[in-house]
C-alpha positions as CSV (number, residue, x, y, z in Angstrom):
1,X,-43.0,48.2,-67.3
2,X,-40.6,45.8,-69.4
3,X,-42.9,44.5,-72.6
4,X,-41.3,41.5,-74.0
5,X,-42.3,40.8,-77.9
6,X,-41.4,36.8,-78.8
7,X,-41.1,35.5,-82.7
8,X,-41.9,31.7,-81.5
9,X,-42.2,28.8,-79.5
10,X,-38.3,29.2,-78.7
11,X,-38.8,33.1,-77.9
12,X,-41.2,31.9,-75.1
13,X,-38.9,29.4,-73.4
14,X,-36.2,31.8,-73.1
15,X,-38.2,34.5,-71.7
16,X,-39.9,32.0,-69.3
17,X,-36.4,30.7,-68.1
18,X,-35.1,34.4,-67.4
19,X,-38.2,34.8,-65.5
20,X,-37.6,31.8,-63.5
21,X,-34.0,33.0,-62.8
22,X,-34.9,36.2,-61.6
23,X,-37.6,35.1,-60.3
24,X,-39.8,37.9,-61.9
25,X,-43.4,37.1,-62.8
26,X,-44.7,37.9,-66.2
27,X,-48.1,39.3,-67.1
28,X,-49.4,37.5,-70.4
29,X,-50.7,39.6,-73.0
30,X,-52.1,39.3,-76.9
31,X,-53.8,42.5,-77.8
32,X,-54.4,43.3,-73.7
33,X,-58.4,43.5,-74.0
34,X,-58.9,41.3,-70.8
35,X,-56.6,43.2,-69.1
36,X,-59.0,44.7,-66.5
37,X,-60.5,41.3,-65.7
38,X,-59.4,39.6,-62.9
39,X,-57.5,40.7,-59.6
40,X,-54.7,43.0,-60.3
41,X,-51.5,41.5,-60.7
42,X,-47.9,41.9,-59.5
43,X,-45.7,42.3,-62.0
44,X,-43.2,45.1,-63.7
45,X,-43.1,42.5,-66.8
46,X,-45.4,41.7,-69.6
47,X,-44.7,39.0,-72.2
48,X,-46.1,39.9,-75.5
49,X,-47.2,36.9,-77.5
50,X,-49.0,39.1,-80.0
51,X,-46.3,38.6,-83.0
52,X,-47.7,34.8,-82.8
53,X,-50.3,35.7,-85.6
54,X,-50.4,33.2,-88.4
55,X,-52.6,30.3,-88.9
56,X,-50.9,27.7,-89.8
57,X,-53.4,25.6,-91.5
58,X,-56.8,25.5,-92.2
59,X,-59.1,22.6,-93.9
60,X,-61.9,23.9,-94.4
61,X,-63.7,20.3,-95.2
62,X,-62.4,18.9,-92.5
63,X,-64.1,21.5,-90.3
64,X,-60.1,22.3,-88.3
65,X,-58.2,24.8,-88.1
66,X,-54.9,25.4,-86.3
67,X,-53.5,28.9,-85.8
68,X,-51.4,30.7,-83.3
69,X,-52.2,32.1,-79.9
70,X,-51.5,35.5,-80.9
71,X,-53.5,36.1,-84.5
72,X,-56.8,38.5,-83.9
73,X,-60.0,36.5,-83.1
74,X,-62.0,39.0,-86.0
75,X,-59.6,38.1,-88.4
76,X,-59.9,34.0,-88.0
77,X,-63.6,34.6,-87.8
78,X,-63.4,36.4,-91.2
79,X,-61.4,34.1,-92.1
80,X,-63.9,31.2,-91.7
81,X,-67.2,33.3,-92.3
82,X,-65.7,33.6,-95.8
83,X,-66.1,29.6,-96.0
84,X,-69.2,29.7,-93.9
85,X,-68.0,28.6,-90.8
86,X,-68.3,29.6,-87.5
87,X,-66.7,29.1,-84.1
88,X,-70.2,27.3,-82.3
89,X,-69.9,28.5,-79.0
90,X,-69.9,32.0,-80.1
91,X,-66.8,33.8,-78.7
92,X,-67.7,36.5,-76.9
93,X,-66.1,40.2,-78.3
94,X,-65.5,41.6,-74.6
95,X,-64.2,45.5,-75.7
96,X,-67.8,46.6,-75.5
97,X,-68.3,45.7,-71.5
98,X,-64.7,46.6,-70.5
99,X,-64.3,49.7,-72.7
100,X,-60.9,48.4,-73.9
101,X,-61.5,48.6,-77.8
102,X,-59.4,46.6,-80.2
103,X,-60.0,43.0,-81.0
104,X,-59.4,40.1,-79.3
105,X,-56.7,37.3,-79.9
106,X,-57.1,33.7,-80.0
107,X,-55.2,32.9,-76.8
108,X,-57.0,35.3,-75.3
109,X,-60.6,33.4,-76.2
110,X,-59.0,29.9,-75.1
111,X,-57.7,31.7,-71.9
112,X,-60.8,33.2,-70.5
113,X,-63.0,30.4,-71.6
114,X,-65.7,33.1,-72.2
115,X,-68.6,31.9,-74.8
116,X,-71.6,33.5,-75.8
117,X,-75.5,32.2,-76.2
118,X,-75.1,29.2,-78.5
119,X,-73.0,26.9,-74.9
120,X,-76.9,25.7,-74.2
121,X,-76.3,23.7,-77.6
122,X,-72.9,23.8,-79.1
123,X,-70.8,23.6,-75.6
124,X,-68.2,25.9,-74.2
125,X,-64.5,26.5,-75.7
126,X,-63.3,23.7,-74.0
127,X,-65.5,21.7,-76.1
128,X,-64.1,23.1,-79.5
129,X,-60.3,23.1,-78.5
130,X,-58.7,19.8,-80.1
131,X,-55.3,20.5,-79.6
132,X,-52.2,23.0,-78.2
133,X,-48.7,23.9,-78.1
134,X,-47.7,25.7,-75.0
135,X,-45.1,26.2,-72.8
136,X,-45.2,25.6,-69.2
137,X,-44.2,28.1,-65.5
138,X,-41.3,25.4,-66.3
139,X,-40.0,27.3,-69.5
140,X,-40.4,24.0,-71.2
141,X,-43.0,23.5,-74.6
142,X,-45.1,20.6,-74.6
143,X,-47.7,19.7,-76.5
144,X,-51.7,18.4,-75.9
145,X,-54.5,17.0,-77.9
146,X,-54.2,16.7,-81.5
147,X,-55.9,17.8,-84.9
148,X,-58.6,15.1,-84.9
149,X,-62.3,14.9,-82.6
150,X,-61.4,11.6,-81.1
151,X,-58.4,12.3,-79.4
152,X,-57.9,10.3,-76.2
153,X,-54.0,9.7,-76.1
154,X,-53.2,11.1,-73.0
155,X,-54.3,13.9,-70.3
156,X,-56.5,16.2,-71.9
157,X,-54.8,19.0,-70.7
158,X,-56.9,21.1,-73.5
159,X,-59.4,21.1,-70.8
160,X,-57.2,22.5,-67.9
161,X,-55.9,25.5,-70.1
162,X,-59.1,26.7,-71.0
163,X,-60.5,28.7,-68.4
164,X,-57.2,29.1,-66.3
165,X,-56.4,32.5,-67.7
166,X,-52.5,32.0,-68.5
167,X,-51.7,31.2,-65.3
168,X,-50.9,27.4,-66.2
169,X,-49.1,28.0,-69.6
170,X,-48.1,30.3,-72.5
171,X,-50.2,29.1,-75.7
172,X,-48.3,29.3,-78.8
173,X,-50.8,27.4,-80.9
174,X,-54.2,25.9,-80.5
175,X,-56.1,23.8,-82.9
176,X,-60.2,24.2,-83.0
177,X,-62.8,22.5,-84.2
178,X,-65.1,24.9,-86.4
179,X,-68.7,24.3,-87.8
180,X,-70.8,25.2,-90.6
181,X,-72.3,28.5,-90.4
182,X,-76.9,27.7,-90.3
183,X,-78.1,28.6,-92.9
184,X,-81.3,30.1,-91.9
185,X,-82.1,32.3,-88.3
186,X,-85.2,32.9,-86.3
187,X,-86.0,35.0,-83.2
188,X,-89.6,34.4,-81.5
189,X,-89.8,37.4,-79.4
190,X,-92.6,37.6,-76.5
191,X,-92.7,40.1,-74.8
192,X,-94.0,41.9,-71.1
193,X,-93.5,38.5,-69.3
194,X,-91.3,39.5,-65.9
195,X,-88.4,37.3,-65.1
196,X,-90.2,34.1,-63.7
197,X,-92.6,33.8,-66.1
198,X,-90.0,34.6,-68.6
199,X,-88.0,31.7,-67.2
200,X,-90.8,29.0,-67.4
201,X,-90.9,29.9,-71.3
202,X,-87.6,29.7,-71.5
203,X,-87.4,26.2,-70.2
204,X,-90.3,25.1,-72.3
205,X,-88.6,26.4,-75.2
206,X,-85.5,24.6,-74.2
207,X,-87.8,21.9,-73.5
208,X,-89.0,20.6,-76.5
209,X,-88.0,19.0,-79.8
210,X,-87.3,22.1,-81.7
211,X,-83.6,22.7,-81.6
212,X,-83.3,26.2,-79.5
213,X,-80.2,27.7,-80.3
214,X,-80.6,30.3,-77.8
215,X,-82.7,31.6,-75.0
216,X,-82.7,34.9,-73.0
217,X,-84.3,37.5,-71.6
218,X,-83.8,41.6,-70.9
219,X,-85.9,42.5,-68.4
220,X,-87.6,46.4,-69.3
221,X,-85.2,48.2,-66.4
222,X,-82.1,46.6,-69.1
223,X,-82.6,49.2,-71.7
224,X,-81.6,52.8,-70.1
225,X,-81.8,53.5,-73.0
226,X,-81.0,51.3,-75.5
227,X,-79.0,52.1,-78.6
228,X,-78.2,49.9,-81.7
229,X,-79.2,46.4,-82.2
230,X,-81.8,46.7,-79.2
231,X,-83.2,49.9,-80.1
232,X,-86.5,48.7,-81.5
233,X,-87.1,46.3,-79.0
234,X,-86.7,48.8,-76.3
235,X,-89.4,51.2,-78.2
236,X,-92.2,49.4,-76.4
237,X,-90.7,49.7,-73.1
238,X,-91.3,46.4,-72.6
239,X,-89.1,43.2,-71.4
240,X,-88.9,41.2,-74.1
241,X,-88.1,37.0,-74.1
242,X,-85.9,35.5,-76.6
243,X,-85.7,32.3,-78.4
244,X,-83.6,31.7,-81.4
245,X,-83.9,28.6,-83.8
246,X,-81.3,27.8,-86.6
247,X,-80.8,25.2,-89.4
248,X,-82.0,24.7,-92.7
249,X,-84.3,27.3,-94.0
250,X,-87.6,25.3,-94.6
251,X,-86.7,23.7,-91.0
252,X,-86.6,26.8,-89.3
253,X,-89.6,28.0,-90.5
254,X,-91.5,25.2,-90.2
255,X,-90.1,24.7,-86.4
256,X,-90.9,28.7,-85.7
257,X,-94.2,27.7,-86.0
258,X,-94.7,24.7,-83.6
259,X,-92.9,26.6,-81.3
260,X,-94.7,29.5,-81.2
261,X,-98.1,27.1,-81.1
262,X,-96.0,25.8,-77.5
263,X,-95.7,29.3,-76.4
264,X,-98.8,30.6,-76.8
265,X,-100.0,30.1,-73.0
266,X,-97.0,32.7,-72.3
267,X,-98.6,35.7,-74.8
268,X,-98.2,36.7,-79.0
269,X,-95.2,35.7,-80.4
270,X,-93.3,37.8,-82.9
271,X,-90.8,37.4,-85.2
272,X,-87.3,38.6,-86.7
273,X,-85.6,36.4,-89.0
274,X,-81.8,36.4,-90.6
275,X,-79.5,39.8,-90.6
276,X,-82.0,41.2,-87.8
277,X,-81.7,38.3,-85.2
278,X,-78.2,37.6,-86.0
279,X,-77.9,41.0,-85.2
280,X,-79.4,41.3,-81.8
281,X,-78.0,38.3,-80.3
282,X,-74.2,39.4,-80.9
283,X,-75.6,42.2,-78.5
284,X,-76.7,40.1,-75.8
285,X,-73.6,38.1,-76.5
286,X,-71.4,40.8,-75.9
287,X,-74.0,42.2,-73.4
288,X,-74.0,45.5,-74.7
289,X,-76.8,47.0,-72.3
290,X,-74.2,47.0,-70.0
291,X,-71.4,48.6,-71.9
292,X,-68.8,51.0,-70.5
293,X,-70.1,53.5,-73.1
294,X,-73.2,53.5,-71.6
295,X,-75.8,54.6,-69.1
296,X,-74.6,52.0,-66.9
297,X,-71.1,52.0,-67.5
298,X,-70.0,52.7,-63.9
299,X,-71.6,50.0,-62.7
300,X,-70.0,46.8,-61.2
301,X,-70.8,43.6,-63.6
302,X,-71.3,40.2,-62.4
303,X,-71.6,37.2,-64.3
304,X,-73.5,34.4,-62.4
305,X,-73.7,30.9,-63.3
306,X,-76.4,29.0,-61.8
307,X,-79.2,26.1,-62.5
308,X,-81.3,27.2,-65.2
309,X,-84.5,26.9,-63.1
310,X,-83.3,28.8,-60.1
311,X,-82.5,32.0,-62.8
312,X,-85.3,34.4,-62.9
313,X,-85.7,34.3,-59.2
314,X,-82.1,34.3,-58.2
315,X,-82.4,37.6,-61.0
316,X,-85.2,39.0,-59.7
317,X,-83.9,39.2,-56.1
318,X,-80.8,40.5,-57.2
319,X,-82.4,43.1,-59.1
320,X,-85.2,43.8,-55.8
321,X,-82.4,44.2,-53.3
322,X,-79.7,46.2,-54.9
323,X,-81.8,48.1,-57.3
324,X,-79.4,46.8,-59.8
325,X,-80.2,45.1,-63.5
326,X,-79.6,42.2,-65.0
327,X,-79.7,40.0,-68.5
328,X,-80.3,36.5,-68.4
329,X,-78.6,33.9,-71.2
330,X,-78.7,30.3,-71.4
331,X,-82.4,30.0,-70.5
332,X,-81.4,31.3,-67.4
333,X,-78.3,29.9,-66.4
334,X,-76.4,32.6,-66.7
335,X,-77.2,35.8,-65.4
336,X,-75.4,39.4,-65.9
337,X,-76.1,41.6,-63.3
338,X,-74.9,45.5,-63.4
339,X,-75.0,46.9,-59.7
340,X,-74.8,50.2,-58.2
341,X,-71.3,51.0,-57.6
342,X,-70.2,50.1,-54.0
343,X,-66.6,49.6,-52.4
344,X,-66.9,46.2,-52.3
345,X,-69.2,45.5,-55.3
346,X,-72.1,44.8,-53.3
347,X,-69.8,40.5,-53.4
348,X,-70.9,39.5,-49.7
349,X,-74.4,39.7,-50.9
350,X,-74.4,38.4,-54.2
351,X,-72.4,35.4,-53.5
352,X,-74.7,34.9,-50.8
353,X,-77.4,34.5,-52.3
354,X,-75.9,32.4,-55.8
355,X,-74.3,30.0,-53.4
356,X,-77.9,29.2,-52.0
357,X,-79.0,28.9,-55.3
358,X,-76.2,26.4,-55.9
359,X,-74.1,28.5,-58.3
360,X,-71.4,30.8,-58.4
361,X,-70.3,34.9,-59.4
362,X,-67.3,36.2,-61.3
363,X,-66.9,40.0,-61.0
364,X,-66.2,40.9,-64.6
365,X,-66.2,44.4,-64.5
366,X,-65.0,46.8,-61.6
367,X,-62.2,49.5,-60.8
368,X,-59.0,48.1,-60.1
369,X,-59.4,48.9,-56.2
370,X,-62.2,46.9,-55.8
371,X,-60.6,44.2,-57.9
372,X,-57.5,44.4,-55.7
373,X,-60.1,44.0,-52.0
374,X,-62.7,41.8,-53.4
375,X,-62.6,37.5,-55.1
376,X,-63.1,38.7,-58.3
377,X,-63.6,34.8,-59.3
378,X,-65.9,32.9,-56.7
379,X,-63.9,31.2,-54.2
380,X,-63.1,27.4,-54.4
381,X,-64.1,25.1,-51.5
382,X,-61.2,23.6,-49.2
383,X,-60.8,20.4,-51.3
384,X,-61.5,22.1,-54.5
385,X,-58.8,24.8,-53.8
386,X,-55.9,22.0,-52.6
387,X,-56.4,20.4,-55.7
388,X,-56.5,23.7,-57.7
389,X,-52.9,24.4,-56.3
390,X,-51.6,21.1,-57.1
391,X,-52.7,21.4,-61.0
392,X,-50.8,24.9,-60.8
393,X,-48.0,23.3,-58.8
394,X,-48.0,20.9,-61.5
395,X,-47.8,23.5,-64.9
396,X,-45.5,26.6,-62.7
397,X,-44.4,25.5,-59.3
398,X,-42.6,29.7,-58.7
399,X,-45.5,31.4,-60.0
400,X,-44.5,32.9,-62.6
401,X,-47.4,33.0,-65.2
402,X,-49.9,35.7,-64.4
403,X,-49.0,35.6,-60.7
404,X,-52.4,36.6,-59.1
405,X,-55.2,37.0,-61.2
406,X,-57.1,34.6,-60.5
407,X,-57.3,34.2,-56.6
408,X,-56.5,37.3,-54.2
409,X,-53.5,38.1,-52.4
410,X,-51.3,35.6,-54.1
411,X,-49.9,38.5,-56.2
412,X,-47.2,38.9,-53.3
């Protein structure tokens, strides 16, 4: 396979129009680490933006920072950790559910669209993505948003790129809105509750005036067996209910209180605070009890997106039927469900049943020949998929940009 490295914007054009020419699609990497997500593509070309690694600026009292597609997501993060900062919607570090180590780019975080625990407060990427410079299926750069919040000159085409998995554009350069790092962190664990009751909590937790940051819960069959940050928690052999709180330290303390009092009718409430909480949720963020490394590495993973409410039974079903485990985010809303391994992924069924609960099912994880048989991302509706075609139409009428990932048998 021919890997093409580009210096710039300009280096991107060129390669795009050669590809046009020859009409040869190009696979879009960074460091490759979402590689194995989505259907598999057809291409004997990949167009390395990874050399686009600088940030060009960053105000730290203005809360922006610009930097190009390319540069590693851990190094930006260190990069703003070191002025106490933090990306809200909490990226998530994908390498652990995959098993394709190395770190992540920030193209590759705008591109999937992925975020992590903090979305039922601080919004998705889309939310945090002021501006870009890309270039189009066209091979011609254009640019969107801008480096302030309230931009509204134009199409917010910010919106269409994340999420769309490089097949609208090539980012060269994104601008993002960052925010201050809390200051404080609280976990209220309860724990033995089973996944409906555990979803009532959550939504009174979510509920009520005190500023929950985070809300999940890892049913007991999740740990088999649990190793690092979940370790202790899985000591009980218990399922365990989670419900962060951040701020101000006097706040957070004062606010882990009166929730607790509001969770009482669901059991005793516990506590970790700072390094150990921060700790725990980067594991359900990257949901690490369903690592490749692990127990259940073979196993298919979903991710489900559904109403909050309809979570713990739409998981609990799930779970009943296939004999499968899951982790639920977002107070429920999202759902990660490991399944035993079949041909098909077990996708007939579980689309089935989040359709009826009026949501929808990405296959995250599976080998390439399921990938290759199965809608790794839930199918569009008629009207939803015409207009889907005319956006691409729109960015790269010949296909050219990741031709295939994202819907199956348009690789040809």
């Amino acid at each position: 396979m021919d890997t093409l490295k580009v210096r710039d914007a300009n280096d991107v054009e060129e390669v795009v129009r050669a590809a046009i020419a020859s009409e040869q699609p190009l696979e879009i990497i960074g460091h490759g680490t979402k590689r194995l997500i989505g259907q598999p593509m057809a291409t004997n070309a990949v167009l390395d933006v990874s050399a686009l690694n600088a940030v060009t600026s960053y105000e730290p009292n203005e809360l922006i920072i610009t930097v190009q597609a390319g540069a590693p997501l851990a190094d930006v993060q260190s990069l703003i950790d070191s002025k106490s900062q933090q990306f809200a919607f909490e990226p998530i570090d994908t390498s652990a559910l995959t098993g394709v180590s190395g770190s992540g780019t920030i193209g590759g975080m705008i591109g999937s669209g992925l975020a992590g625990p903090r979305r039922i407060k601080a919004g998705g990427a889309r939310d945090h993505l002021l501006g870009a410079h890309a270039v189009s299926g066209f091979g011609d750069s254009f640019k969107t948003g801008g480096r302030v919040v309230k931009n509204v000159t134009g199409y917010d085409l910010c919106k269409l790129l994340t999420g769309s998995w490089g097949t609208l554009a090539v980012m060269t350069e994104v601008t993002l809105k960052v925010m201050p790092r809390p200051e404080s962190e609280r976990t209220l664990v309860l724990a033995g509750l089973d996944d409906v009751a555990a979803n009532r909590a959550m939504t009174a937790a979510l509920g009520s005036p005190f500023d929950v940051s985070g809300a999940a819960h890892l049913p007991n069959s999740a740990f088999r067996p649990a190793t690092g940050a979940l370790a202790d928690l899985a000591s009980e052999g218990r399922a365990v209910t989670l419900l962060r709180l951040e701020g101000i330290a006097a706040s957070v303390a004062d606010r882990a209180t009166s929730l607790g009092k509001t969770l009482a009718p669901f059991g005793a409430v516990e506590m970790l605070e700072d390094a150990a909480s921060a700790t725990l949720w980067s594991a359900i963020r990257d949901v690490q009890p369903f690592a490749a490394s692990g127990a259940l590495g073979a196993w298919p993973v979903w991710r489900i997106v559904c109403p909050p409410a309809s979570g713990g039974a739409l998981g609990q079903a799930l779970a009943r039927e296939t004999g499968g485990d899951v982790i639920y985010d977002w107070g429920g809303g999202l759902i990660w469900a490991a399944l035993p391994p079949k041909p098909d992924a077990l996708a007939a069924m579980v689309r089935r049943r989040v359709e009826a609960a009026g949501g929808h099912a990405s296959l995250i994880r599976a080998p390439e020949a399921t990938r290759r048989n199965v809608d790794v991302f839930h199918p569009q509706s008629g009207g939803v998929a015409a207009l889907s075609e005319r956006v691409r139409n729109s960015f790269d009428p010949k296909i050219i940009l990741n031709r295939g990932r994202m819907v199956k048998g348009s690789a040809a």
